[in-house]
C-alpha positions as a printed NumPy array, in Angstrom:
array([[-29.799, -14.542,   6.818],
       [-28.291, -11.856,   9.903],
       [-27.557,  -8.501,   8.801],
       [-24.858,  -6.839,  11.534],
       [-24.331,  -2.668,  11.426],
       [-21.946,  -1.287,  12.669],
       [-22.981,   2.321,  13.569],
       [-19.809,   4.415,  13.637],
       [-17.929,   2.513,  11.586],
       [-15.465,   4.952,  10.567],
       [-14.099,   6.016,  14.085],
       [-11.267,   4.494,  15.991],
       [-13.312,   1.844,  17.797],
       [-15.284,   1.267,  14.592],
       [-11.983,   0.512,  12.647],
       [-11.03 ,  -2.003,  15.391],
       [-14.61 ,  -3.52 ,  14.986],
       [-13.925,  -4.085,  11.267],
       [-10.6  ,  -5.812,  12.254],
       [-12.054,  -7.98 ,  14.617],
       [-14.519,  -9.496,  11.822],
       [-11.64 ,  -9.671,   9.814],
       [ -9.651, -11.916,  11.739],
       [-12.907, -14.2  ,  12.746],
       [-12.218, -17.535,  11.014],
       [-16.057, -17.61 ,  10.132],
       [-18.642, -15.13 ,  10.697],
       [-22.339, -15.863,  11.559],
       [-23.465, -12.327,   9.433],
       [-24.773, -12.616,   5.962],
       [-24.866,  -8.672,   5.694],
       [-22.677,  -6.586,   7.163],
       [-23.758,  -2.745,   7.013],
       [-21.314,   0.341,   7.645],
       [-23.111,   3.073,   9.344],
       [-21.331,   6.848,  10.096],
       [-22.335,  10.941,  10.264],
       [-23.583,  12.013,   6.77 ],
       [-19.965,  13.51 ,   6.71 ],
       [-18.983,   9.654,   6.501],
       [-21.31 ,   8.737,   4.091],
       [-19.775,   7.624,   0.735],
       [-16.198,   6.11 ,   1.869],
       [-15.242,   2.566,   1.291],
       [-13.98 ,   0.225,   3.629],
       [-13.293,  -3.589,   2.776],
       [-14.668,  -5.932,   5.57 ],
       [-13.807,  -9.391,   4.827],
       [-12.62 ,  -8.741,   1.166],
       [-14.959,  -7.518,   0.275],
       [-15.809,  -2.899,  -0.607],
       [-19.059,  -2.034,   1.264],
       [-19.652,   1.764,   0.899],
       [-20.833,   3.659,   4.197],
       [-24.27 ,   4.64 ,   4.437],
       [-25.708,   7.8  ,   6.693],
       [-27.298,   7.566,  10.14 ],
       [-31.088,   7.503,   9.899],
       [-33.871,   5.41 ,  10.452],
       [-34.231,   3.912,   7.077],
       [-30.343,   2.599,   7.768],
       [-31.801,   0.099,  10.272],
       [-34.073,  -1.665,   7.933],
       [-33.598,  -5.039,   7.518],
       [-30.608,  -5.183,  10.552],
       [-30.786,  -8.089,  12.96 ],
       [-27.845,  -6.417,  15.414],
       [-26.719,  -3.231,  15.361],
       [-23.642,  -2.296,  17.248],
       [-23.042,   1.531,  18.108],
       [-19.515,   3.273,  19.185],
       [-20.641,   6.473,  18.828],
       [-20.912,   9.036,  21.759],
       [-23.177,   8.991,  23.907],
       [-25.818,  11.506,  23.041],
       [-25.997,   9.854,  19.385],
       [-26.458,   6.443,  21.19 ],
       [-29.457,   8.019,  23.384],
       [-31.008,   8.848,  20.409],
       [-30.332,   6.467,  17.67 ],
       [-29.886,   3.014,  19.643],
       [-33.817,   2.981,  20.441],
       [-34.516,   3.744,  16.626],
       [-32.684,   1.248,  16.064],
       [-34.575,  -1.112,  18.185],
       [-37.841,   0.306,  17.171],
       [-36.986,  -0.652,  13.767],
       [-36.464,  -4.502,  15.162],
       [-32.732,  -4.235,  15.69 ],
       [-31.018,  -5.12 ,  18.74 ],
       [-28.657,  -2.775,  19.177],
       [-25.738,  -3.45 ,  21.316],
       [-24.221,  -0.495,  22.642],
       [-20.561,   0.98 ,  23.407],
       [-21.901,   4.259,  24.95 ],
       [-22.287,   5.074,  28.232],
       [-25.442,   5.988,  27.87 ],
       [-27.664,   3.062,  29.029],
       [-24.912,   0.983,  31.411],
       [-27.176,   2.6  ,  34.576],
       [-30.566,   1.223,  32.99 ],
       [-32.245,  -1.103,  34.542],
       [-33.866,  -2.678,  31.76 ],
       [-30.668,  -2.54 ,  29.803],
       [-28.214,  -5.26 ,  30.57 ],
       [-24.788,  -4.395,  30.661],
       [-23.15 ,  -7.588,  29.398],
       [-19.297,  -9.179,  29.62 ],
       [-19.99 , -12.635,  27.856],
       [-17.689, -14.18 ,  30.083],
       [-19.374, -13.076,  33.473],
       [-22.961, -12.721,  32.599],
       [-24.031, -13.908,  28.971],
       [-27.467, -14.965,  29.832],
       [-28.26 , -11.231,  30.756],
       [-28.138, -10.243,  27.579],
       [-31.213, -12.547,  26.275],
       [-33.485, -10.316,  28.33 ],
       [-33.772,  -7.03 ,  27.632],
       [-37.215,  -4.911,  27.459],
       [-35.681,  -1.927,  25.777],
       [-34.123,  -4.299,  22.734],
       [-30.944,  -2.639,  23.781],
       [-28.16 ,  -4.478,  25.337],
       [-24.84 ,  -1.903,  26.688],
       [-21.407,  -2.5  ,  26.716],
       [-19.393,  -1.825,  30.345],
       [-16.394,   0.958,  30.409],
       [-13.209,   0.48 ,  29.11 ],
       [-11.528,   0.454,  32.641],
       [-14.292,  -2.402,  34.076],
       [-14.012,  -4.186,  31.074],
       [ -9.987,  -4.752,  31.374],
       [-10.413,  -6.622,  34.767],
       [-13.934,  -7.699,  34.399],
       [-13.076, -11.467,  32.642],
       [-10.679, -12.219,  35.77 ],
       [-12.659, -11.117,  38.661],
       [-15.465, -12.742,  36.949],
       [-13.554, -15.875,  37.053],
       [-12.876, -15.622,  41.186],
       [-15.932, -14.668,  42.055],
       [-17.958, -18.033,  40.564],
       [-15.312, -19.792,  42.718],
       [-14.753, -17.78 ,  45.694],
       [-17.516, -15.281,  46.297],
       [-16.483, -11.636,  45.904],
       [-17.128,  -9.51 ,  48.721],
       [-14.959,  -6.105,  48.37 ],
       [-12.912,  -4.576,  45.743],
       [ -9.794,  -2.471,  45.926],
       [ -8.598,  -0.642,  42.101],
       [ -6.355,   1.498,  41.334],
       [ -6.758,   1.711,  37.141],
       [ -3.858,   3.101,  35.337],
       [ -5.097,   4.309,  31.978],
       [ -4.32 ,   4.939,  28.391],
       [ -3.992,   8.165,  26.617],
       [ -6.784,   6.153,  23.997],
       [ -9.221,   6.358,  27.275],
       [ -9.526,   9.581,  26.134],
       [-10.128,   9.456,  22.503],
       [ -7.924,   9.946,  19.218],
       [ -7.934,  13.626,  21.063],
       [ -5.835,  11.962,  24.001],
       [ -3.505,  10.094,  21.816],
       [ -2.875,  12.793,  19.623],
       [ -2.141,  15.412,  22.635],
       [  0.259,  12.336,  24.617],
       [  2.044,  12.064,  21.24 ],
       [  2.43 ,  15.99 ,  20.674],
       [  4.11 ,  16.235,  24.441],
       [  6.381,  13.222,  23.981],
       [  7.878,  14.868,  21.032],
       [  8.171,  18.086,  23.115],
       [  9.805,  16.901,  25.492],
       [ 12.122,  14.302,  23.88 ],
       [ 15.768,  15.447,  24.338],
       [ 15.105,  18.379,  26.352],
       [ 16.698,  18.059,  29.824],
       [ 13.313,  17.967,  31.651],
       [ 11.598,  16.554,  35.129],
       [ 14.127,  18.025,  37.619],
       [ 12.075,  20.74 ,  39.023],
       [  8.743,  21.272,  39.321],
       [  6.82 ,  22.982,  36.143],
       [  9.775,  22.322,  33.431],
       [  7.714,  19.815,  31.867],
       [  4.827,  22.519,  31.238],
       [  7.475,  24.899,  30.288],
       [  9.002,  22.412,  27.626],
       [  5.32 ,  22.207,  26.318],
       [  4.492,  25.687,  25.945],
       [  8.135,  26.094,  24.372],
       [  6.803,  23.888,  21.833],
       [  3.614,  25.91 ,  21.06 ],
       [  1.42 ,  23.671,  22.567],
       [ -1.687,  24.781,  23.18 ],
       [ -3.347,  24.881,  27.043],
       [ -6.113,  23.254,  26.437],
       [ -5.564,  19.634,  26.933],
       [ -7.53 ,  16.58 ,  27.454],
       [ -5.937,  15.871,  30.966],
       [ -5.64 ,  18.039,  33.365],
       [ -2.071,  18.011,  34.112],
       [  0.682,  16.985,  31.88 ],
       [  0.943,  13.633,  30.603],
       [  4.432,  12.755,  29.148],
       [  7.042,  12.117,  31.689],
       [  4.41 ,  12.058,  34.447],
       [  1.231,  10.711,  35.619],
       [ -1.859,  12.481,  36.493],
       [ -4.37 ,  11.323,  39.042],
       [ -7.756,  12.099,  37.747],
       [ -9.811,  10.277,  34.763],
       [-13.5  ,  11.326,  33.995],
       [-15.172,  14.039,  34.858],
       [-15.991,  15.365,  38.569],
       [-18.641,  13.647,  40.347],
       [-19.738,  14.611,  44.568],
       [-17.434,  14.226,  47.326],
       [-14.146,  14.328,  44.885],
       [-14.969,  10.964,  42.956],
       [-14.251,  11.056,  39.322],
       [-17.024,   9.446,  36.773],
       [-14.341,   6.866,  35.666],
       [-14.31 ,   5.747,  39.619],
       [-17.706,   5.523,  39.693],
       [-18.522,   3.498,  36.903],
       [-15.875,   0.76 ,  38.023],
       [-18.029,   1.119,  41.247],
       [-21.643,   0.696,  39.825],
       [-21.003,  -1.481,  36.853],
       [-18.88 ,  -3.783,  38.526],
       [-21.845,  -4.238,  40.804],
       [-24.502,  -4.52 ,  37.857],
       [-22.449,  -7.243,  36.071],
       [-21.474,  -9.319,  38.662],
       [-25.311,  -8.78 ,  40.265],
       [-23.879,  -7.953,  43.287],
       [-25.882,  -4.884,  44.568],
       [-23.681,  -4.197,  47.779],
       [-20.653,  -4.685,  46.563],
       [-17.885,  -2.905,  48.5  ],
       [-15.58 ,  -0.924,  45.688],
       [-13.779,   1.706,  45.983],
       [-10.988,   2.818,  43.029],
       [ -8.856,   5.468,  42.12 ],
       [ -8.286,   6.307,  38.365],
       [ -5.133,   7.433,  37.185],
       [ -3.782,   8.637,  33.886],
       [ -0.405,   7.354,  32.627],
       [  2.047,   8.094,  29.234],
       [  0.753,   4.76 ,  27.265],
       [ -1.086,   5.179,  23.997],
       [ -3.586,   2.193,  24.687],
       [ -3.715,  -0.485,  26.952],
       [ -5.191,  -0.394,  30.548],
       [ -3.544,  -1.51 ,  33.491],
       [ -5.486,  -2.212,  37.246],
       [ -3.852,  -3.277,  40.005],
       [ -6.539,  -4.885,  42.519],
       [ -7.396,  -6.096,  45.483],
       [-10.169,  -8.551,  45.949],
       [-11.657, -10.121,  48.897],
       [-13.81 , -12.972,  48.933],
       [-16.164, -15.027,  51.201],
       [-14.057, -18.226,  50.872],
       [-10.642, -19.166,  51.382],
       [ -7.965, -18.249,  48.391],
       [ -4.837, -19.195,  47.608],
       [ -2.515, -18.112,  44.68 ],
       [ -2.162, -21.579,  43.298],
       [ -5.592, -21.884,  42.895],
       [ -6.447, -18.653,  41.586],
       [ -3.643, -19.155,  39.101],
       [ -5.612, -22.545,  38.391],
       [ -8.994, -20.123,  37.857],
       [ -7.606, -18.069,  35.19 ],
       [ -5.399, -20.567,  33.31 ],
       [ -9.006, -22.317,  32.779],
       [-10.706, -19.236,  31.569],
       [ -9.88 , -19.124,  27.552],
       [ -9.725, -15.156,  27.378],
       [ -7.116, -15.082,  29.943],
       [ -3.644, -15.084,  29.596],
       [ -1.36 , -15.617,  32.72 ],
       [  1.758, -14.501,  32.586],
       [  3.389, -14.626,  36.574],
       [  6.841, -15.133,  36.876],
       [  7.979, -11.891,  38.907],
       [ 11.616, -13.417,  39.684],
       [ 12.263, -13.631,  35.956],
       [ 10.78 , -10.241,  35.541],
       [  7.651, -11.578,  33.551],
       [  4.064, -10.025,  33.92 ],
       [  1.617,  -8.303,  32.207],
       [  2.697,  -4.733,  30.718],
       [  0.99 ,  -2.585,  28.49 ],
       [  3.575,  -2.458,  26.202],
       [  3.276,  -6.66 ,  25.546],
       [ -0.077,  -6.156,  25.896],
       [ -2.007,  -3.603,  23.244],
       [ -2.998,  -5.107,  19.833],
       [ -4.054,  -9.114,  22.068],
       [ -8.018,  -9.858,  22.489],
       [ -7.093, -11.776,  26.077],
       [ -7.139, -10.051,  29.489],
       [ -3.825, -10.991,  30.836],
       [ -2.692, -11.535,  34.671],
       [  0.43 , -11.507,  36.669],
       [  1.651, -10.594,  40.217],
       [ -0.662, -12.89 ,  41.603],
       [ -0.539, -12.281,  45.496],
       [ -2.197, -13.411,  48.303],
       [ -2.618, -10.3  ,  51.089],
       [ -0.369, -10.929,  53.959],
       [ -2.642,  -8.47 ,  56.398],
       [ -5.733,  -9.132,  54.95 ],
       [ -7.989, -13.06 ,  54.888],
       [ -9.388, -13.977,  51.983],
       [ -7.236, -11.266,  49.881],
       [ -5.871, -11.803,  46.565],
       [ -3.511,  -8.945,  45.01 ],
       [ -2.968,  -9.274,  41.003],
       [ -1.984,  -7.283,  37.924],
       [ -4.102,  -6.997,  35.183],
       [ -3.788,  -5.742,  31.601],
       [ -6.213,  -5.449,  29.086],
       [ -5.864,  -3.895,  25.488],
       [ -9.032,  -0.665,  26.182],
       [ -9.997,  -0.42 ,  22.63 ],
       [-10.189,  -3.756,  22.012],
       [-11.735,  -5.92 ,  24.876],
       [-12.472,  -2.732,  26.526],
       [-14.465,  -1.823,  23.39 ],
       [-14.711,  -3.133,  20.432],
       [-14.04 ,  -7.09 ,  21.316],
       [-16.716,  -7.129,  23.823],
       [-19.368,  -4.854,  21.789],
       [-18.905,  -7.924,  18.968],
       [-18.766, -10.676,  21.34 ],
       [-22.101,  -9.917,  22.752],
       [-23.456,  -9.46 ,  19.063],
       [-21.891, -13.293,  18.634],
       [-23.857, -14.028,  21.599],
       [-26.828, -13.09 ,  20.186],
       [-26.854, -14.504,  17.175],
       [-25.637, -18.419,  18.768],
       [-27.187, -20.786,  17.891]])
């Protein structure tokens, strides 16, 4: 008998969560157990077929849980996730705030499984949405080639953000849909504030009909936290502690689905048709590479699939050992919620 919680089961992560056990053809949990704010507490939501009603955070909540799974934000995770675990849950974790621990794994079952069998704190973490969406692929060339340095540049989802982000990209499309706008500078922010909305925005610039370089908040020397973690959890997961990385984040008009374009060097020889070979052998990779006939990965074919896919598969004509690829990968699903379950799955194998 496994009982699986999911703590924050009525946010937008959650709800993907519940979809994703939905969809399983079996499911190794005898129990599953909605967890939310006390605010939550009382709705019903049908997992499986079947009405569970949502319970209230607290400690009692845990009793009796063999994995608990937490999208919640990150103060709520630093406090609940080792109650959790004290009360002999392992509590996997979509928070940011134990990725940097080193006693807490931070797991992609495709890259590093094993890592998440040991872990002192009884907490296992979940990488960002923007390493996640790339993670499964360069995973994948680096057990065949040796990665050495890494190149991003992420172009991100309004969802990055939070429902806050998709509602505010939503409210500027429709302010700026039919108005004869992006000619000069600043008629895009005067289209906005035409339409009453408000300054205050989750980005920094505006989003519809443009693109704004900056995701995260600001870190030393200019470096955004969203840059940082591709930088230091790309190095945790792939136990690579001198990893070169360096990445620029960028925020672009798509409700969800991340897009990286990167450049990856390795220690050993490369070529396309052999990368291509790579990830067509991984199963949670989908290559789609036929540039000529206009086919590759966009967001847009993208959001709503479980796989990572890859296109515009390259290899660098000044650089040796260089790949250059295309990769897409659905944020709130692999880059949350997929991955958060798949390492509960992992957990529980047998």
């Amino acid at each position: 008998m496994t009982t699986l919680a999911i703590v924050g089961a009525t946010g937008a992560v959650g709800s993907v969560m519940i979809d994703i056990i939905d969809a399983r053809e079996t499911v190794p949990w005898s129990e599953i157990r909605l967890i939310a704010s006390p605010r939550s507490a009382g709705k019903r939501l049908t997992v499986r077929g079947q009405e569970i009603e949502v319970i209230a955070l607290s400690e009692e909540a845990f009793d009796g849980v063999d994995i608990a799974m937490f999208d919640v934000p990150d103060e709520v995770s630093a406090t609940w996730a080792p109650v959790a675990a004290a009360r002999g849950a392992i509590a996997v974790d979509n928070s940011g705030a134990f990725r940097m621990d080193p006693d807490v794994p931070l797991v992609v079952p495709e890259v590093n499984a094993q890592a998440a069998h040991t872990r002192p704190k009884g907490i296992v973490s979940n990488p960002n949405c923007t390493t996640l969406s790339m993670m499964a692929a360069i995973g994948a060339l680096h057990r065949a080639f040796g990665l050495t340095e890494l190149v991003v540049a992420s172009y991100q989802a309004a969802s990055g953000a939070g429902q806050e982000g998709i509602d505010r990209l939503q409210a500027e499309v429709s302010a700026v849909a039919g108005k004869d706008v992006g000619h000069r500078a600043g008629d895009v922010r005067e289209a906005l504030s035409a339409a009453g909305l408000p300054a205050e925005s989750p980005f920094p610039a505006p989003l519809a009909l443009n693109v704004v370089p900056w995701a995260g908040s600001w870190r030393d020397g200019g470096w955004s936290s969203e840059e940082l973690k591709v930088r230091n959890e790309s190095r945790k997961i792939l136990g690579i502690d001198d990893l070169k990385v360096s990445a620029t984040c960028v925020r672009v008009p798509v409700v969800t689905t991340h897009a990286l374009a990167v450049h990856a060097t390795f220690a050993s020889p490369v070529e396309v048709e052999t990368a291509r070979q790579v990830f067509a052998s991984q199963p949670s990779i989908v290559v789609l590479d036929e540039p000529r006939e206009g086919r590759f990965p966009t967001p847009a074919d993208v959001v709503g699939e479980d796989p990572t896919y890859v296109g515009r598969i390259r290899q660098a004509l000044d650089f040796p050992n260089t790949l250059d690829f295309f990769v897409c990968g659905d944020n709130l699903r692999k880059g949350a919620a997929l991955n958060t379950y798949e390492i509960a799955e992992e957990l529980v194998r047998p």
